[in-house]
ZAZADO-733683 format. One record per atom (N, C-alpha, C): residue in one letter; x, y, z; atom name. Coordinates in Angstrom, 3 decimals, m for minus. Example, Ala and Ser with C-alpha at 12.3 -4.5 7.8 and 13.67 -1.06 7.14 Angstrom:
<nodes>
 marlum     east    north       up tornu
      A   13.190   m5.690    7.800     N
      A   12.300   m4.500    7.800    CA
      A   13.200   m3.300    7.800     C
      S   12.850   m2.250    7.080     N
      S   13.670   m1.060    7.140    CA
      S   12.900    0.030    7.870     C
</nodes>
This chain:
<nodes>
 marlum     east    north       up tornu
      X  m17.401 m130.301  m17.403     N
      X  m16.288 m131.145  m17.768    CA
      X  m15.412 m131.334  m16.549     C
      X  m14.994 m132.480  m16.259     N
      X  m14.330 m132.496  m15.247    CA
      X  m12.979 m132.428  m15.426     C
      X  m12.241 m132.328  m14.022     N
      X  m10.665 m131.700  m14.160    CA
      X   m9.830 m132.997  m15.242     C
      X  m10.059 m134.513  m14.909     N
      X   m9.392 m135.749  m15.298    CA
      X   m9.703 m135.251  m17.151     C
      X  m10.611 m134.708  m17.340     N
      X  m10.774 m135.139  m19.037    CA
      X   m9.626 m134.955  m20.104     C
      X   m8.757 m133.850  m19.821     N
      X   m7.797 m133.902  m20.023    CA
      X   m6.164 m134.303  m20.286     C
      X   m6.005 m135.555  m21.193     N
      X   m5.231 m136.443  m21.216    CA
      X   m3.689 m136.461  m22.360     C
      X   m2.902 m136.784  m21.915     N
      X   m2.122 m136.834  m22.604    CA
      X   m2.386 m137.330  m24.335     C
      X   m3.172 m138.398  m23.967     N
      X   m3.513 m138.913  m25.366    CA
      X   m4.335 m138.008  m26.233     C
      X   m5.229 m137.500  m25.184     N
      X   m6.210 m136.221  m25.892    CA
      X   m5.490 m135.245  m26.919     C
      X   m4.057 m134.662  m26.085     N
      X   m3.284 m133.881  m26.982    CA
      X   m2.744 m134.479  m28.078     C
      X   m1.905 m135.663  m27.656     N
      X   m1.287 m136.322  m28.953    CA
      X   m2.415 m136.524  m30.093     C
      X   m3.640 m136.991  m30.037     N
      X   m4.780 m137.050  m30.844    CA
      X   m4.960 m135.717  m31.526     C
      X   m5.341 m134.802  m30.939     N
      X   m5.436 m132.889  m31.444    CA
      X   m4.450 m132.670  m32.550     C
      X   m2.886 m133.339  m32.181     N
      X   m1.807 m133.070  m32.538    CA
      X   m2.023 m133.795  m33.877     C
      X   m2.312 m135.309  m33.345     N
      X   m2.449 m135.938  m34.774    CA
      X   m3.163 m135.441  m35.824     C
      X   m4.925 m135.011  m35.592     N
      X   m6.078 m134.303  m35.887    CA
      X   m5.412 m133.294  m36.691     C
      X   m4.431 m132.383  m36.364     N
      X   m3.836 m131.422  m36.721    CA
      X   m3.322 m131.805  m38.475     C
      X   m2.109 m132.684  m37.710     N
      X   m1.182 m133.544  m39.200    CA
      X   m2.599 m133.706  m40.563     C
      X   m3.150 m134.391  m39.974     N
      X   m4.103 m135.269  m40.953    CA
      X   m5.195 m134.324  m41.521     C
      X   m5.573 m133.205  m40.979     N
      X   m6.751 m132.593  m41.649    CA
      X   m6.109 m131.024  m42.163     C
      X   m4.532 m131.039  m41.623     N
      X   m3.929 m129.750  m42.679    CA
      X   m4.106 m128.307  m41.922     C
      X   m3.547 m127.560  m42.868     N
      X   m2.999 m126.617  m42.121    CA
      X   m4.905 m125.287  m42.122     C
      X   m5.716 m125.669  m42.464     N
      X   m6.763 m124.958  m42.908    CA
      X   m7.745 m125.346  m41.759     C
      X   m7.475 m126.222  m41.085     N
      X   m8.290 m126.347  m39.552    CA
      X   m7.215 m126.279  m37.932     C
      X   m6.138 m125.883  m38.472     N
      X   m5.276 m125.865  m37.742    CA
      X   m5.396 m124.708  m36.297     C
      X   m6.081 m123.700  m36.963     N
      X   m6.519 m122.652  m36.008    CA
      X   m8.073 m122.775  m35.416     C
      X   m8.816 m123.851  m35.778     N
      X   m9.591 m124.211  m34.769    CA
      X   m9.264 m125.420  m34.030     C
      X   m8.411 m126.280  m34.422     N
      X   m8.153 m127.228  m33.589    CA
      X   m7.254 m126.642  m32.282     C
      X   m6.340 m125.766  m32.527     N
      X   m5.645 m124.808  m31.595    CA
      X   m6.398 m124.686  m30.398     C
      X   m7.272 m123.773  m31.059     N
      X   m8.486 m122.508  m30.028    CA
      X   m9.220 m124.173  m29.658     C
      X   m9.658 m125.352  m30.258     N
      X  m10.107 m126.133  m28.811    CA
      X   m9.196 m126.781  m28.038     C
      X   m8.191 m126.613  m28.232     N
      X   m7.582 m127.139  m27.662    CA
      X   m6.804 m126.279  m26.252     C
      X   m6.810 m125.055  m26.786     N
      X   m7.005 m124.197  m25.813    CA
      X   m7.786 m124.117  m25.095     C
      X   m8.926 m123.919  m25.256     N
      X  m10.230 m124.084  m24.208    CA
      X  m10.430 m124.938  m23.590     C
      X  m10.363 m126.051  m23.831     N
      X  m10.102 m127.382  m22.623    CA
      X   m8.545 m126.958  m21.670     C
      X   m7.650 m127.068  m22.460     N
      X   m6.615 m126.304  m21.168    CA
      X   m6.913 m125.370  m20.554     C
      X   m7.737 m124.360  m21.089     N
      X   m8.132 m123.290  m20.056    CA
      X   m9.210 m124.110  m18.929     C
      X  m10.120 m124.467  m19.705     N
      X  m10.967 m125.136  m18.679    CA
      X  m10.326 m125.963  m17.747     C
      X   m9.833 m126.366  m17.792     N
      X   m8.661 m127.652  m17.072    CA
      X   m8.006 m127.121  m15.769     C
      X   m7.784 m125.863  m16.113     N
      X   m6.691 m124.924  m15.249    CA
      X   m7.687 m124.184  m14.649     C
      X   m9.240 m123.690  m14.704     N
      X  m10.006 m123.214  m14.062    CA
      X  m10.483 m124.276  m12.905     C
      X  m10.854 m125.300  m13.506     N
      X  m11.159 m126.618  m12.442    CA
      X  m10.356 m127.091  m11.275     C
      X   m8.915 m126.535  m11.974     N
      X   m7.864 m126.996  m11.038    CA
      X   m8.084 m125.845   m9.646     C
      X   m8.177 m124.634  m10.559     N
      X   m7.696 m123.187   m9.539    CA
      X   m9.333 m123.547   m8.874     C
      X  m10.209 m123.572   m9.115     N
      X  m11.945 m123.915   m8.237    CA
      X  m11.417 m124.790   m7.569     C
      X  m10.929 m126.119   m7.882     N
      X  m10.577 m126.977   m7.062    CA
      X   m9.595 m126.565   m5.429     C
      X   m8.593 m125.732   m5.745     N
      X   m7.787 m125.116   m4.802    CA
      X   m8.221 m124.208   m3.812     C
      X   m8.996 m123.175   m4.499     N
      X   m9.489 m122.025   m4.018    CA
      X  m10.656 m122.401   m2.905     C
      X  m11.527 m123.471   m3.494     N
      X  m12.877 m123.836   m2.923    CA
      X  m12.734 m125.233   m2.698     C
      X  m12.174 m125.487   m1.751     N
      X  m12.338 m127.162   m1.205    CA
      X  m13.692 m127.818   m0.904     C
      X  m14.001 m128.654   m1.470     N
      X  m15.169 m129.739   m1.110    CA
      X  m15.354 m129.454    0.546     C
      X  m16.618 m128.860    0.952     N
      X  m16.809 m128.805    2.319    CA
      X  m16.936 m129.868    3.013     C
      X  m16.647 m130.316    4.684     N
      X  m16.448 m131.160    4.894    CA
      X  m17.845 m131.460    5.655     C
      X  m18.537 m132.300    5.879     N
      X  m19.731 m131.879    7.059    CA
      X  m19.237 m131.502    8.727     C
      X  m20.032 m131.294    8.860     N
      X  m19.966 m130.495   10.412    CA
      X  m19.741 m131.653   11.772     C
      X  m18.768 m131.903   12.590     N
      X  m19.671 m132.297   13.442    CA
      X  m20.774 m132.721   14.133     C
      X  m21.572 m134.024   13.998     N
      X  m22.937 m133.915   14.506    CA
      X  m22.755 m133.510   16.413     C
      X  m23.737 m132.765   16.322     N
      X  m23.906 m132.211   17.492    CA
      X  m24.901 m133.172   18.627     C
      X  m24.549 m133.188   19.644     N
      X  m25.214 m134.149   20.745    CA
      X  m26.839 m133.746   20.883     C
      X  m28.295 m133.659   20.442     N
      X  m29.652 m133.387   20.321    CA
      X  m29.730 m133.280   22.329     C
      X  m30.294 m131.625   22.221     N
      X  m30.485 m131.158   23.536    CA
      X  m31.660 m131.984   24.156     C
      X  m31.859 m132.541   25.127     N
      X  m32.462 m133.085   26.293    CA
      X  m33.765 m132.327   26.291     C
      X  m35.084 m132.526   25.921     N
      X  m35.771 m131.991   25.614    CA
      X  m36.863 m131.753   27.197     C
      X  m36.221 m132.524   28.098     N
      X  m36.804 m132.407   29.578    CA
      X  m36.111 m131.188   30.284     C
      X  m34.905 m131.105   29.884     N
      X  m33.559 m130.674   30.950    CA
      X  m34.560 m129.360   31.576     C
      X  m34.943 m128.660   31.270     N
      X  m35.659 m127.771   32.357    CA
      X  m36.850 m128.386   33.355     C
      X  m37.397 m129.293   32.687     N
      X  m38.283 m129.681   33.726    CA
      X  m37.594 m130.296   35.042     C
      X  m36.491 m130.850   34.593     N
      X  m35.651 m132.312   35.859    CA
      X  m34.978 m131.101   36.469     C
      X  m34.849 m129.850   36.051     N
      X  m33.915 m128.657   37.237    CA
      X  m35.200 m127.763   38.161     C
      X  m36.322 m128.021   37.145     N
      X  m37.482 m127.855   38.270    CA
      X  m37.919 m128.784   38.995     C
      X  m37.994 m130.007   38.905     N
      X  m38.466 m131.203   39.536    CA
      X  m37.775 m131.400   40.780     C
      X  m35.602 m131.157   40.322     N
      X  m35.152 m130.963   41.645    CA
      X  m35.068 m129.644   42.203     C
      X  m35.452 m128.718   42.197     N
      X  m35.724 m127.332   42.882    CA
      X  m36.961 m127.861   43.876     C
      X  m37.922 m128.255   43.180     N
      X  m38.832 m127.948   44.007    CA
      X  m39.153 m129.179   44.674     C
      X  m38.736 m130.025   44.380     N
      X  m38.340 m131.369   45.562    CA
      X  m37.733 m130.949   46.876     C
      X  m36.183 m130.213   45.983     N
      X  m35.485 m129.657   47.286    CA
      X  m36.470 m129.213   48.093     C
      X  m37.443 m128.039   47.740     N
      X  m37.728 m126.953   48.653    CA
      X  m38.983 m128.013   49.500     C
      X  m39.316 m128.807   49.136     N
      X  m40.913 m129.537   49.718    CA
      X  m40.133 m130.230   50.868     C
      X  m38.517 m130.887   50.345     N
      X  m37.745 m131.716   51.300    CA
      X  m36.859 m130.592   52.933     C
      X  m36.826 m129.746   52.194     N
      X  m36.262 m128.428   53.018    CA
      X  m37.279 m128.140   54.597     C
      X  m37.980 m127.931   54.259     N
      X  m39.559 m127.743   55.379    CA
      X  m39.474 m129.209   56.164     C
      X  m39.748 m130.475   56.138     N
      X  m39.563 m130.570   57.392    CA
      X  m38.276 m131.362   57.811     C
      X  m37.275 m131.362   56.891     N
      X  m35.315 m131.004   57.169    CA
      X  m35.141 m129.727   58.505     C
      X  m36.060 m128.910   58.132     N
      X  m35.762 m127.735   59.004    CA
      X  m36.620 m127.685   60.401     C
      X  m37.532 m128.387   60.302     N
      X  m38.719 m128.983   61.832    CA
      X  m37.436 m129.572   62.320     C
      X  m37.207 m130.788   61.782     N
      X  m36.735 m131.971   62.474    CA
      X  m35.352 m131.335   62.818     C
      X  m34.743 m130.711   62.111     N
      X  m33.397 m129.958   63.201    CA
      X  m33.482 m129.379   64.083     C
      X  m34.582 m127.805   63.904     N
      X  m34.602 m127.128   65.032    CA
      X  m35.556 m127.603   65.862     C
      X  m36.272 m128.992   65.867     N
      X  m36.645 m129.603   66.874    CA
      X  m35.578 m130.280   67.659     C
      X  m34.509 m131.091   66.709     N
      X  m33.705 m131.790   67.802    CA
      X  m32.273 m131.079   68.222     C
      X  m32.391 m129.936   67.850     N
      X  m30.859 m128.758   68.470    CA
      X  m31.306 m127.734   68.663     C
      X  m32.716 m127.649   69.621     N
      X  m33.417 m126.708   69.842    CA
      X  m33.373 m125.346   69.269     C
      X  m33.401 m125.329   68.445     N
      X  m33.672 m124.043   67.269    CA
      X  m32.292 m123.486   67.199     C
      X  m31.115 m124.483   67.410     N
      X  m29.312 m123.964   66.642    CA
      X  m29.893 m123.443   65.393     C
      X  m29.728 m121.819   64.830     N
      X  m29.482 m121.846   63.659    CA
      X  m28.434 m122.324   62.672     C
      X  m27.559 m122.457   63.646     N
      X  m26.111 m123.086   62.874    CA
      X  m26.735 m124.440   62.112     C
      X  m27.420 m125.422   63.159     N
      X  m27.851 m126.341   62.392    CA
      X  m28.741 m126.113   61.104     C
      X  m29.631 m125.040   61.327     N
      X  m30.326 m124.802   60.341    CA
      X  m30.161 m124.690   58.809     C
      X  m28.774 m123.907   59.401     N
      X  m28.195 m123.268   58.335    CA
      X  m27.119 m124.536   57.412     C
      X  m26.909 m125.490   58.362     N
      X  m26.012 m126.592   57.305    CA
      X  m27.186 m127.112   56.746     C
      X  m28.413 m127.091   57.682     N
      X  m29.211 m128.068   56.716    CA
      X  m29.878 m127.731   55.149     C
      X  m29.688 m126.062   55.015     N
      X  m30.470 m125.486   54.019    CA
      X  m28.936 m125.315   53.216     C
      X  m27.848 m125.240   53.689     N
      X  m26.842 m125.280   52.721    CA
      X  m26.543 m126.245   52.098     C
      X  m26.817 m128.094   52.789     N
      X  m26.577 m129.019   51.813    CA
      X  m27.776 m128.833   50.700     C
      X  m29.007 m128.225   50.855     N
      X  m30.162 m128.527   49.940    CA
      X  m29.341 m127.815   49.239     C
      X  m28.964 m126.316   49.210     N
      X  m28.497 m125.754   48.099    CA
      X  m27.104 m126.119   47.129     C
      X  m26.030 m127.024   48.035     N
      X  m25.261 m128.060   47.228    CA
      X  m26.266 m128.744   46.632     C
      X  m26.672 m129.838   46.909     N
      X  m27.794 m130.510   45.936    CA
      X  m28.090 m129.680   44.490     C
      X  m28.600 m128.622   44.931     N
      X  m29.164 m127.983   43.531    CA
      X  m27.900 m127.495   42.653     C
      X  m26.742 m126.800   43.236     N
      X  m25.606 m126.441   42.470    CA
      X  m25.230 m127.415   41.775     C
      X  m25.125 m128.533   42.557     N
      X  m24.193 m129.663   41.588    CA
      X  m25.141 m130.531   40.709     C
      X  m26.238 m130.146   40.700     N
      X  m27.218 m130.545   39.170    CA
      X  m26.908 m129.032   38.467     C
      X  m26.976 m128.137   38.988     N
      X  m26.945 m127.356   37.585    CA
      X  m25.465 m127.302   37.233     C
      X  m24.761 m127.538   37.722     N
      X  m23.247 m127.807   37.066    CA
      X  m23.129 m128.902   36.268     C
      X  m24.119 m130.048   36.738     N
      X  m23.254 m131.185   35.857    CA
      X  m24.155 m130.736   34.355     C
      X  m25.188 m130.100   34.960     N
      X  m26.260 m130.359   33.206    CA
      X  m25.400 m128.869   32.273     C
      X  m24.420 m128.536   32.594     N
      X  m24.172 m127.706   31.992    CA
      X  m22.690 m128.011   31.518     C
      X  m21.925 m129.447   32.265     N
      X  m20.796 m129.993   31.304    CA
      X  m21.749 m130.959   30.468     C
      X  m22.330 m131.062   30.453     N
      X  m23.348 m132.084   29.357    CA
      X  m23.212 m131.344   27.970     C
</nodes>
């Protein structure tokens, strides 16, 4: 039964029901009439207590590659790294300093993919 069934007219009707069929059904018209108010006031308090859940957030469906494209650029980097590192310490005759910026931008490269796939 739902909470609305309960109407003013419903009572005045009970009430009338009452007048018209005498004082010898008077105590069952009561007791239903009680029980719908009780029921009424249970629906209400379920209603309060237990709110209609709301759905969730849909959630953004994970990237079903994302590990392969952080291996794809790893190991790009590292194939691109080898001769990044000829062609420097060929032309700054073996500066490790150079060496060393050149293997530090590869490793920017890789940081700032795994940072961005992880504000994703």
């Amino acid at each position: 039964m739902a909470a609305a069934d309960l109407t003013p007219e419903e009572i005045a009707a009970a009430l009338a029901a009452r007048r018209e069929l005498g004082p010898e059904y008077e105590d069952a018209i009561a007791a239903s009439l009680a029980d719908r108010v009780e029921r009424e006031i249970a629906a209400r308090v379920d209603a309060a207590r237990y709110p209609a859940p709301t759905p969730a957030p849909r959630q953004p469906e994970p990237r079903s590659s994302g590990s392969n494209d952080s291996r794809w650029i790893a190991t790009a980097s590292l194939i691109a790294g080898i001769p990044v590192t000829g062609i420097v310490a060929g032309t700054s005759h073996g500066n490790v300093f150079a060496i060393a910026v050149a293997w530090g931008g590869i490793a920017l490269v890789n940081m700032a993919h795994a940072l961005s796939r992880r504000h994703r």
